[in-house]
N, C-alpha and C positions, 0 to 999 in steps of 0.2 A: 547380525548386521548393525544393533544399534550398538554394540561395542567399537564396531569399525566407525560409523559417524561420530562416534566420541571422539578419535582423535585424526588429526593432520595425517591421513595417511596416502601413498601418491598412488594405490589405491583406488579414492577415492577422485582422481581425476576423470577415471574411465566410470566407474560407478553413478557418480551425479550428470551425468549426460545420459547412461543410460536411462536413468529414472525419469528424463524429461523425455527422450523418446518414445518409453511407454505410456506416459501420461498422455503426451502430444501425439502418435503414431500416429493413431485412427486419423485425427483431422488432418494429418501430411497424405496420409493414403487415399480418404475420400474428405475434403474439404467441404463444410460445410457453414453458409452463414444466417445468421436469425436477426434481424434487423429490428434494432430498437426507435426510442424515439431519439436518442442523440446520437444514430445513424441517417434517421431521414431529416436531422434539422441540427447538420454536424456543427459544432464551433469552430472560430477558425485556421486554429493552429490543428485540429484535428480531418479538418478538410483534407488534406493534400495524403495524407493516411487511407482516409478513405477510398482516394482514387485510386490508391494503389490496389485497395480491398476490389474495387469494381473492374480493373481490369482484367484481375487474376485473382479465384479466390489460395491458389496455392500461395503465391508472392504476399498475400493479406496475411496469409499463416504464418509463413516465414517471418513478416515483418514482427507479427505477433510475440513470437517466439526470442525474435533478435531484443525485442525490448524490454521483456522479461528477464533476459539473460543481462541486460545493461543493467536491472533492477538489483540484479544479484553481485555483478562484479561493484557497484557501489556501495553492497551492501558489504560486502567482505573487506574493503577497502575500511570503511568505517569502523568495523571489529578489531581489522588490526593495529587502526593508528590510536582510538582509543579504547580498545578492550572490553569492550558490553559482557561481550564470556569470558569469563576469566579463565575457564580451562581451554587450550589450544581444543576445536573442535569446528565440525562443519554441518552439525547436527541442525543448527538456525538457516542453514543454506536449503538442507534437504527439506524444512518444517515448511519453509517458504516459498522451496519447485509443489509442494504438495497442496500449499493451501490456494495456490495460482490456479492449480488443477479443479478447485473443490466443485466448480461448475463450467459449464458449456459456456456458458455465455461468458466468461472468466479467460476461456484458452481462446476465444477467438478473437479476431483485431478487435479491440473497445479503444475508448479513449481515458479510461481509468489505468492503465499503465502506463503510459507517456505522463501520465500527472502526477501518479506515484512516483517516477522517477525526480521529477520536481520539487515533490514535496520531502522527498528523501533528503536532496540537495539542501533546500528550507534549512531544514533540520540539524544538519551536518553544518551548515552556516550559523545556526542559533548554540550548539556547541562551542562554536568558537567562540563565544561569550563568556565562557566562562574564567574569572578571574582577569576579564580584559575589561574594567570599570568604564573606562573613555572610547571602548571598540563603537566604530560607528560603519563601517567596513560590512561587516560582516552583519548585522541587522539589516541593512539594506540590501541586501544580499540575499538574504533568508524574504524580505516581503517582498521582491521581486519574484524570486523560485514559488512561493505560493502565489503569486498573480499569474505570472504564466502559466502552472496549473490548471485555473481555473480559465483559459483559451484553449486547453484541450478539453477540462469534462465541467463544465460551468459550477457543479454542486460542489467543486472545489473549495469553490469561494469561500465556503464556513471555516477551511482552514485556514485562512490569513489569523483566526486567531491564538494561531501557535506562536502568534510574532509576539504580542502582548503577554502571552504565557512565559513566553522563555526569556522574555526581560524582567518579570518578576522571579525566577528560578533562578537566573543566572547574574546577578548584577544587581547594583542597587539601585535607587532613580535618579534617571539622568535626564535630563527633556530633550536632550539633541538625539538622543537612541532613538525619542519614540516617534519624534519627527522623521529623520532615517528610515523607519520601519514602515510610516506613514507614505514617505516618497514613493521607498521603495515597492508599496502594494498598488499606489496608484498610475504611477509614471506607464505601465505596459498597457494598464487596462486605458489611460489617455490616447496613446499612440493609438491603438485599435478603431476609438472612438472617433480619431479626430481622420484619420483614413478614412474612414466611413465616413465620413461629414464631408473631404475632400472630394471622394468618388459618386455620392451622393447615394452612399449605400446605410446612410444611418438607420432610417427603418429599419428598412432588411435586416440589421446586425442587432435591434434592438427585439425584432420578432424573434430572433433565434437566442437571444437569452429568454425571452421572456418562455418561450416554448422547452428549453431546457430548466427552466428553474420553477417558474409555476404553471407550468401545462400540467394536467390529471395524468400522469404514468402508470402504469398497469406495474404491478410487482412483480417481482420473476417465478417463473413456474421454477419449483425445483422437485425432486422425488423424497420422498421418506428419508432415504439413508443420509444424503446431505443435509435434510435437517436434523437427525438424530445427531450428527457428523460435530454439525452448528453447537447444540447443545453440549455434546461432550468438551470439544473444543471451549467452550464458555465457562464449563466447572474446571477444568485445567488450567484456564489459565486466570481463575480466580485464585484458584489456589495456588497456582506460579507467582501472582502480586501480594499473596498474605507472608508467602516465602523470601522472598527478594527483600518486603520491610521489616523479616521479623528476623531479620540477622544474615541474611540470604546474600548481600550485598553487605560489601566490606567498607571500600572506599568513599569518601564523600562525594566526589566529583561524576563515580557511576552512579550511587543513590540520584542525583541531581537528571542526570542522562535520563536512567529508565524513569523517572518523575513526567519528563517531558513526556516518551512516549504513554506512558500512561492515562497523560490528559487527552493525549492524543486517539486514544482507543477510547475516552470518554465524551469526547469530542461525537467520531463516528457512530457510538449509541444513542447519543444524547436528539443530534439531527435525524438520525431512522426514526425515532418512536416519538419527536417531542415537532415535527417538521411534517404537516402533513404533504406538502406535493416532493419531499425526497425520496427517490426510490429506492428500493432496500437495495440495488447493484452497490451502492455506496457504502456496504461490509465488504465488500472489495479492500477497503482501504484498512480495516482493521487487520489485513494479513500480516503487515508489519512489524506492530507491536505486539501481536500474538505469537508472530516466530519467533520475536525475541527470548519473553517474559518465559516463553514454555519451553524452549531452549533451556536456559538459563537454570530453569528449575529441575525438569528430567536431566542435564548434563550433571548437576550438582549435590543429586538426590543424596544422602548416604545408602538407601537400599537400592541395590543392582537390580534385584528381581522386583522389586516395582516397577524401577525405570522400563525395565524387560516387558513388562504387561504393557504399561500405559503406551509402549511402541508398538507392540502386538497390536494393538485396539484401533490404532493410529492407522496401520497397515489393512488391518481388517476390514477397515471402514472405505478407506481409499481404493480398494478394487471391488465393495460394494457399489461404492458411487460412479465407478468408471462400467460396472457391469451391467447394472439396473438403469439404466436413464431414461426410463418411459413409467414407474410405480412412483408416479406425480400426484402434490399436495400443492397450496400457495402457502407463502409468508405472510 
């Protein structure tokens, strides 16, 4: 199987759906929802999601599912106009229907996918920096996508510093950039503010940050296997980034790429462990640069039969954690 995700094969059209309906089934078959606390004090670009969650938990799933699938077709999108993997392959599509999977609270409607798609977008915008010295366009572009963001899942917020990252990565110093950048992260979160100010809902809108961003959160209940899961997944893709810098990556302009996501996945550990009211649901975000980097590295391995195990392990693990989901620990 991990021969076939190695390369473009049409194949794998019927393939990568099946894999999202076994991961997804159960909760198409019996839907089920676990209410967090940025379900009962939703923000509120992530409001109108919700309703749909409360009318119907099937329609909440579907939605669930349709915006994970957005997460993917822009992700593929991104591979092919600038080439993250160099060898034609879909193996970063299947790493990322898997790591979406890695928990319950993961496959059901959250407001952490609507924002990854956002900060995707971010991202995809701070790329196009590159070699554009005078680009003002496209920065403002990128700290809008991460302000919006954080109107779906507030904890967002700490990534607006991908805007100031990928102007030092991508460009030299310009001050109109980082004005731009500036505009662009404040201008959405103004609007929001200044409605609420108009409708006389500013409390209200400032209780609901304040209750997403430092109200005390309970941490996610996960079982054994997801954290062993965790852990393996964190040696892999250490060693997918010592691979990628130690000659793994060819070109300048990808070195510069997976640099971003890099900080990116430094980012999301830095806030878990060093942020006490952020809840660890915010490794959510690291699936990104994790299906890349580990991508990148199993597609590129010279040994077959490593790649072979370290996919076996990958698989082994992933119907552990869809079969066990009651042999629970905390984070």
């Amino acid at each position: 199987m991990f021969k076939l995700l190695q390369r473009n094969s049409s194949i794998n059209f019927v393939l990568l759906p099946v894999v999202i309906l076994l991961l997804w089934g159960s909760n198409l078959l019996n839907p089920q929802f676990i209410t967090h606390y940025y379900d009962a004090s939703p923000m509120i670009l992530y409001k109108p999601l919700l309703a749909i969650q409360h009318w119907s938990m099937l329609a909440g799933q579907v939605v669930s599912i349709l915006i994970m699938g957005a997460n993917l077709l822009l992700l593929v999108k991104i591979n092919s106009s600038i080439r993250l993997i160099e060898k034609r392959s879909v193996f970063y599509v299947f790493l990322f229907i898997v790591f979406s999977a890695s928990l319950q609270d993961f496959k059901q409607l959250n407001p952490m996918q609507p924002a990854l798609f956002f900060i995707i977008l971010g991202i995809v915008s701070l790329y196009k920096m590159y070699k554009n010295e005078r680009e003002l366009r496209s920065i403002f572009e990128a700290g809008v996508c991460f302000s919006i963001a954080s109107l779906f899942y507030a904890q967002a917020i700490y990534f607006i510093l991908l805007a100031p990252i990928g102007l030092f990565i991508f460009v030299s110093f310009y001050w109109r950039q980082w004005l731009s950048a500036f505009a662009g992260i404040v201008i959405p979160l103004l609007i929001v503010f200044l409605l609420a100010y108009c409708f006389d809902a500013l409390p209200a809108q400032i209780e609901v940050w304040k209750e997403n961003l430092v109200a005390a959160h309970s941490d996610l209940p996960i079982n054994a296997f997801p954290l062993l899961f965790t852990l393996y997944l964190a040696l892999l893709f250490l060693i997918s980034v010592l691979y990628a810098y130690a000659g793994g990556l060819k070109k300048v302009s990808v070195k510069k790429y997976y640099l971003l996501l890099l900080f990116f996945m430094l980012i999301v550990l830095a806030i878990t462990f060093l942020i006490p009211f952020v809840s660890t649901d915010i490794l959510f975000f690291g699936t990104l640069p994790a299906a890349i980097f580990i991508s990148n590295y199993m597609v590129n391995v010279r040994s077959s039969v490593l790649a072979e195990i370290l996919f076996i392990i990958i698989i082994v693990f992933v119907v552990l954690v869809q079969i066990f989901p009651n042999v629970s620990t905390w984070l």
